[in-house]
Structure formats: C-alpha cells, structure tokens
C-alpha positions as CSV (number, residue, x, y, z in Angstrom):
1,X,-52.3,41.2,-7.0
2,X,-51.0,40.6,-10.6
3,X,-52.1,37.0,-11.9
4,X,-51.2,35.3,-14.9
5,X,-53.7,35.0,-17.5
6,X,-55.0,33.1,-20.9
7,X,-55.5,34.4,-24.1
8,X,-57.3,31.9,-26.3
9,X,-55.7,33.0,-30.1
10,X,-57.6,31.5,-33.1
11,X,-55.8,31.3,-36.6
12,X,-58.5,31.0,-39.7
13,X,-56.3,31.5,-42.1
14,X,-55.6,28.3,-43.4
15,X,-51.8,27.4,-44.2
16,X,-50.4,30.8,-43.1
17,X,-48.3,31.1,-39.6
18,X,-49.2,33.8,-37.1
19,X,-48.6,34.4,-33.1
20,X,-49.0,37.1,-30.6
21,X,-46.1,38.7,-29.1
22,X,-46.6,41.2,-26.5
23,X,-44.4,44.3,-25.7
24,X,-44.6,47.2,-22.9
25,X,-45.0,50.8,-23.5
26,X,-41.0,51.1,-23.8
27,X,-41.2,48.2,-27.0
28,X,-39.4,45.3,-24.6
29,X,-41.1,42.2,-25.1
30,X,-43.4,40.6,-22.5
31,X,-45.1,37.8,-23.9
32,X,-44.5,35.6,-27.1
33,X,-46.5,33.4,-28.3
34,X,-45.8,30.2,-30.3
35,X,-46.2,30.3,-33.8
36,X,-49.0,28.5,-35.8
37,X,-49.8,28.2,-38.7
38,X,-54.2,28.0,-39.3
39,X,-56.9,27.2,-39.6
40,X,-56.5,26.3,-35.7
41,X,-56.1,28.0,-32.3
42,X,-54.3,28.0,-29.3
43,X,-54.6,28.9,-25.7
44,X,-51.2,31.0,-24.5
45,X,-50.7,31.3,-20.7
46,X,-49.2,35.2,-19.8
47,X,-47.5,35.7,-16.9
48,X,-48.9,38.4,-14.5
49,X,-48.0,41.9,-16.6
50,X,-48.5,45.2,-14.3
51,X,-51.6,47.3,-15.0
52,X,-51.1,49.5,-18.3
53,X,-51.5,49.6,-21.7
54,X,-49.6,46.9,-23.7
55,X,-48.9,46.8,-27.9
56,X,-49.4,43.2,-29.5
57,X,-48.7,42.1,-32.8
58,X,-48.1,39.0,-34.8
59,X,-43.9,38.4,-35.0
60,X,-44.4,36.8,-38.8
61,X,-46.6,40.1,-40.0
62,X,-46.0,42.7,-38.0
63,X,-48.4,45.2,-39.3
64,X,-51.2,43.1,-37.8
65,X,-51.5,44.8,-34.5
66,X,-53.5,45.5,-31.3
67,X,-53.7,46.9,-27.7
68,X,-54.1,45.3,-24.8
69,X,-54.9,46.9,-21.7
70,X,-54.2,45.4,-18.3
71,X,-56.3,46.9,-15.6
C-alpha cells in the first residue's frame, strides 16, 4: 500500500525563498511545498505518490532540481 510520507527540507541560504514542488513523469504536479525563505527548514507531509520516478525542483528557481524515486 501507498502511504503518505515526510520530507524534512532545510533552507541555508539565509534571506532567499525556496520550496519543493513535485511533478510525475508526464510534468503534472504532485506535491508543492510552501515556500520559505532560510536559513530555516521545514517538514512537508506528501500524500501517498505511486511507485516511479518523480522530478522535483524549487518553484522560485527552477534550475535547482532533483529525482525522487518512489519504490
């Protein structure tokens, strides 16, 4: 069974806003996490996401990017 889970995001760079937003393999959005601005961090509860391979990126810079894969 798919259950939700928590990412724990931590923003170091003092003064300047980032988040996490979360899309599936077709580039819909999942997941978007509020934005904050550091040094601070937040803990962001996901709803369940089927098993695959996710993009995420931060919605103020979106050249900062990831992958998360759900197994």
């Amino acid at each position: 069974a798919d259950k939700p889970f928590n990412i724990l995001f931590k923003n170091d760079d003092a003064g300047t806003p980032h988040n996490v937003e979360i899309k599936d393999a077709d580039g819909k959005s999942v997941f978007k996490g509020e934005i904050f601005s550091g040094a601070a961090e937040k803990t962001y509860l996901v709803n369940a996401l089927a098993a695959g391979t996710y993009t995420y990126a931060c919605m103020v810079h979106p050249n900062m990017t990831a992958t998360l894969t759900v197994k």
